[in-house]
Residue, then its C-alpha position, 0 to 999 in steps of 0.5 A: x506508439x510511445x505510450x509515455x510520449x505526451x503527444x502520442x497519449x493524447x492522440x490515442x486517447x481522443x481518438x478513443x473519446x477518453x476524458x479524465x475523471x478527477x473522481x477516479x485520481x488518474x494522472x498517465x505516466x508520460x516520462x519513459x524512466x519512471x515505468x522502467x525503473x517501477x518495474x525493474x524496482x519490483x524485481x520480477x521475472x518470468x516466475x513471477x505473477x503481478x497484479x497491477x491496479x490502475x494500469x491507465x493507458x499501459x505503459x507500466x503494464x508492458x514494462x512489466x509483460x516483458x519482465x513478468x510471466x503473467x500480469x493482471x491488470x485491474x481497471x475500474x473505468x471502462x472507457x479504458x478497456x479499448x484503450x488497452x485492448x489496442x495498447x496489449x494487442x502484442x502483450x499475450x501475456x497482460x490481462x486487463x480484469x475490469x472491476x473494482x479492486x477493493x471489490x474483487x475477491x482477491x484470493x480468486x483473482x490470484x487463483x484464477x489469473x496468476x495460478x502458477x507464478x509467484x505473486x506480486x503487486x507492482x501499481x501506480x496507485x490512484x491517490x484517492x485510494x491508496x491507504x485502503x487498496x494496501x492494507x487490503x493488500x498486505x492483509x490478505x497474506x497474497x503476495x510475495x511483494x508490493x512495489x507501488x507510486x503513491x503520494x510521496x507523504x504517505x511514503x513517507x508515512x509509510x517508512x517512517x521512525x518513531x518520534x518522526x511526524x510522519x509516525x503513526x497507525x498506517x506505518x506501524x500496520x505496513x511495517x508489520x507486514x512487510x519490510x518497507x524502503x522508499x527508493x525514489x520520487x517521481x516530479x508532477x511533470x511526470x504525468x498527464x494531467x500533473x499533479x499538484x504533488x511530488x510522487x514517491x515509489x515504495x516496495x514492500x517485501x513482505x515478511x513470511x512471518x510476523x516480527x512480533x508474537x502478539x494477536x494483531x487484533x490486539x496489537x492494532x486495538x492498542x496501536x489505534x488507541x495511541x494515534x487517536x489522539x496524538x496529544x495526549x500520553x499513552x496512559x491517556x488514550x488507552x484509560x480512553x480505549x479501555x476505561x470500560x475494562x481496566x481502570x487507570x492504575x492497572x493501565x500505569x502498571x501495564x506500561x510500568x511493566x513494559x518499562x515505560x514512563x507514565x508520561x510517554x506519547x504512542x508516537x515514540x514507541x517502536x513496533x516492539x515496545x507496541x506488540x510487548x504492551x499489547x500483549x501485556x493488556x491481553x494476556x489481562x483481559x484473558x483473565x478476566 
């Protein structure tokens, strides 16, 4: 069976009664380049352990057993499970856990199924819930590597520039995080049902330590003040974000301290010129 040949997958998910749920954003992969070359992205081999979220009908999931020394795969729909019951059968070295990966116990789930390997996240991730699945990722400080298909706008969200349009929060938070390429699109005729959007796939090698020495809690309280609002200057959105703590002249003297002309928007500052401000507005709230 070609789980990437469109005839094949529609026999086999009749046969298992299977429908499609526009709620859960499932799209099956059936062009045999794109699993390939996710997997051979991810850059895994036998040391490694990969946990895959979404695996459909398991065609990424097989590309990565014969690369991977483990992979567990997380499906929230249970109609599914005989689906990859049959499609694993000859893959001893794939599990399928069914939940909810916004609800797992990530640390378990590492502990428990990839208990040995090195860690990493290798998906096509459903649209629906992508944004929360990865900063669920990179937070829990887990993996070694996230190598996903997502939207190809919030790829580029995710690897923007400052001053870009595609510039905001989200790519400051994954860019902290990790170091983050856009490698390649993926056509809406790639997939069953297609889309109604190009796909893009991203990996993020993520960072053994932080590339700037600021409390993150700090930096992102600054970092979501600035984007709240994209209109307004930063001595704006932050006399907004912090008018109950610092008035207005201490905040224009924060980012004159940082170099920063009074007129400057959040969308042009780089992750340093953010950790530099934030700690600055810190370090004053600690005197306080």
């Amino acid at each position: 069976m070609d789980l990437t040949n469109i005839h094949d997958v529609k026999d086999l998910l009749a046969r298992h009664g299977f429908r499609f749920s526009k709620s859960l954003g499932q799209n099956f992969l059936i062009a045999d380049w794109v699993p390939r070359q996710i997997a051979e992205a991810a850059g895994v081999d036998r040391t490694c352990g990969v946990l895959e979220i979404g695996p459909g009908v398991g065609c990424l999931t097989r590309e990565l057993a014969q690369r991977a020394g483990k992979v567990a795969a997380v499906e929230l729909d249970k109609s599914l499970l005989p689906v990859l019951a049959e499609t694993l059968a000859d893959c001893p070295n794939a599990e399928v856990v069914p939940g909810d990966v916004m609800k797992l116990d990530l640390t378990a789930l590492v502990s428990d199924r990839l208990d040995g390997f090195s860690p990493h996240v290798c998906a096509n991730l459903p649209y629906n819930i992508t944004t929360p699945v990865l900063t669920r990722l990179l937070e829990s400080g887990l993996f070694r590597s996230v190598t996903v298909m997502v939207q190809k706008e919030v790829a580029r969200r995710i690897c923007a520039a400052p001053g870009t349009a595609d510039y905001g929060a989200f790519t400051l938070l994954c860019q902290y995080y990790a170091d983050c390429r856009l490698l390649f699109d993926v056509p809406a005729g790639c997939f069953l049902p297609a889309p109604k959007v190009t796909s893009a796939v991203v990996r993020l090698a993520v960072r053994e330590t932080p590339p700037v020495d600021v409390p993150p809690d700090a930096l992102f309280r600054v970092v979501r003040a600035a984007f709240a609002q994209r209109r307004k200057t930063l001595l704006n959105a932050l006399a907004s974000a912090y008018g109950k703590e610092f008035s207005k002249e201490e905040l224009r003297a924060v980012l004159s301290g940082c170099g920063l002309p009074e007129a400057v928007r959040g969308e042009t500052l780089g992750l340093e010129q953010f950790a530099e401000l934030a700690g600055k507005i810190d370090n004053k709230e600690r005197l306080f």
